[in-house]
MARKOLMI-553172 format. One record per residue: x, y, z of N, C-alpha, C in turn; residue in one letter. Coordinates in steps of 0.2 Angstrom, whole numbers, padded with zeros to 4 digits, always signed. Layout:
XYZXYZXYZA ...
end
This chain:
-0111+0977+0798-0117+0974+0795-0118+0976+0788X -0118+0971+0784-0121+0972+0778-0128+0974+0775X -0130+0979+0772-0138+0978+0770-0136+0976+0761X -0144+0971+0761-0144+0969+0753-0147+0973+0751X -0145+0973+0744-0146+0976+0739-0151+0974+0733X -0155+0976+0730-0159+0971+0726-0155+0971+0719X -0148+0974+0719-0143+0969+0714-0138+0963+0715X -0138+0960+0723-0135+0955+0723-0141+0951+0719X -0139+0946+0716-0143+0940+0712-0148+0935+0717X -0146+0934+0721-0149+0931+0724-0155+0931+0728X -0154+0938+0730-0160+0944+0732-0165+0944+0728X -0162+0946+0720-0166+0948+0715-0171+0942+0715X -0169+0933+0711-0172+0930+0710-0179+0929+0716X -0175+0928+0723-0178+0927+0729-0186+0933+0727X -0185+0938+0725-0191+0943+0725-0194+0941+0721X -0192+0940+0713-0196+0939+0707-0197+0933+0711X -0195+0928+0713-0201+0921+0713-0206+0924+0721X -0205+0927+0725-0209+0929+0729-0215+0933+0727X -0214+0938+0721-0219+0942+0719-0223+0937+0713X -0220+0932+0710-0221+0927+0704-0219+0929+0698X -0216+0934+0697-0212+0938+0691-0208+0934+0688X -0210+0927+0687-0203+0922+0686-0206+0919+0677X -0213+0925+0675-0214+0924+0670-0208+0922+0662X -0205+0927+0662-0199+0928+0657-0195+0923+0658X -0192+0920+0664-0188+0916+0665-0190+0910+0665X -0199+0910+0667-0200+0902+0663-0202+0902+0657X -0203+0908+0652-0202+0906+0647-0197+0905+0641X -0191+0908+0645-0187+0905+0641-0183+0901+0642X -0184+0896+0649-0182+0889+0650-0187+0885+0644X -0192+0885+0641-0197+0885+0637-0196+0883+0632X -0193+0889+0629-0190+0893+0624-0183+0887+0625X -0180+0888+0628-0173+0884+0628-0174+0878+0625X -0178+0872+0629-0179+0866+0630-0183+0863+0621X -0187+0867+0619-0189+0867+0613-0184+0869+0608X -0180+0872+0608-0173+0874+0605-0170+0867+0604X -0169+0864+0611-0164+0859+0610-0168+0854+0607X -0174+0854+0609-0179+0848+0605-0177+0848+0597X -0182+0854+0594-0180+0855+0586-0173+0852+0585X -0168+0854+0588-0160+0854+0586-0161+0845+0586X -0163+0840+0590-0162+0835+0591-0167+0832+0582X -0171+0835+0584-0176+0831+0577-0173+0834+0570X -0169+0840+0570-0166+0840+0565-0160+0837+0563X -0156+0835+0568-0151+0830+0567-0153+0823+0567X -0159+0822+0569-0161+0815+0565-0162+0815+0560X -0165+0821+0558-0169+0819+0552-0162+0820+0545X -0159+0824+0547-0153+0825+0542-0149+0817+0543X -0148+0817+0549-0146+0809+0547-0149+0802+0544X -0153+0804+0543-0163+0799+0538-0158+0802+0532X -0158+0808+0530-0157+0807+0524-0150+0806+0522X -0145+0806+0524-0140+0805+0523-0139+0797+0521X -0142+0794+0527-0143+0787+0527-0147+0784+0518X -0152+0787+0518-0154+0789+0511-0151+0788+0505X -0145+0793+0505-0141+0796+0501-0138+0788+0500X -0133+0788+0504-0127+0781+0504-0133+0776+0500X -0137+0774+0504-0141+0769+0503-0141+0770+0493X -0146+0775+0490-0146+0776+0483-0138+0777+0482X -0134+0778+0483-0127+0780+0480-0124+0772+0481X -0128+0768+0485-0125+0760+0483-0129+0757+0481X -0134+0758+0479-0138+0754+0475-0136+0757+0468X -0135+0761+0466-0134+0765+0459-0128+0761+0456X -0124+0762+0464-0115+0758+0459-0118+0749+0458X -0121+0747+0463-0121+0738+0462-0124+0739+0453X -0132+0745+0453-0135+0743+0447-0128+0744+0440X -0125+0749+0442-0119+0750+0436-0114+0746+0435X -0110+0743+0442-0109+0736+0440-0112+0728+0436X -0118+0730+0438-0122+0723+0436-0122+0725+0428X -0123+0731+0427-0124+0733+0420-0117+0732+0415X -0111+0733+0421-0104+0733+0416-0106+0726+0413X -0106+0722+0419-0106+0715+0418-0110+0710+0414X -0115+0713+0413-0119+0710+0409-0117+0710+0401X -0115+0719+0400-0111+0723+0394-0106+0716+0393X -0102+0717+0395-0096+0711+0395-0098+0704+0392X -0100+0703+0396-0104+0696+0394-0108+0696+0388X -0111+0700+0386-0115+0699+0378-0110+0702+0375X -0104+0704+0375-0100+0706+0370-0095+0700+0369X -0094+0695+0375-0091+0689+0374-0095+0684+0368X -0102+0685+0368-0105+0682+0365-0105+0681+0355X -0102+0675+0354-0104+0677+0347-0110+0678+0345X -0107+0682+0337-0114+0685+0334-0118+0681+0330X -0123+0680+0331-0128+0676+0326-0132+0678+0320X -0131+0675+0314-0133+0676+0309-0138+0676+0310X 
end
């Protein structure tokens, strides 16, 4: 015959939820689930800005192109007295 012990796990949980001691441990499923939340909205939001990024780093090249281009083109242009 085995007697338990209040260090098998099983026991122990069984008692903290029978006494309601399950305080800590629901708060840091809490604490967990809010963790993973921030972690989520931070990688969107980094991805906002990255998206961002690309976005100005190709609007800046088309504007620098249109600029070579247009440079070009009034340089073709003869000069007028």
């Amino acid at each position: 015959m085995r007697i338990l012990s209040f260090s098998d796990a099983g026991v122990e949980k069984f008692m903290k939820r029978l006494i309601g001691r399950t305080d800590v441990e629901d708060a840091l499923q809490r604490l967990d689930r809010l963790t993973q939340e921030e972690t989520r909205l931070t990688m969107a939001e980094t991805l906002a800005v990255a998206h961002s990024i690309k976005d100005s780093a190709s609007r800046s090249a088309q504007l620098l192109i249109y600029t070579n281009n247009v440079s070009r083109h009034a340089a073709k242009q003869p000069q007028r007295s």
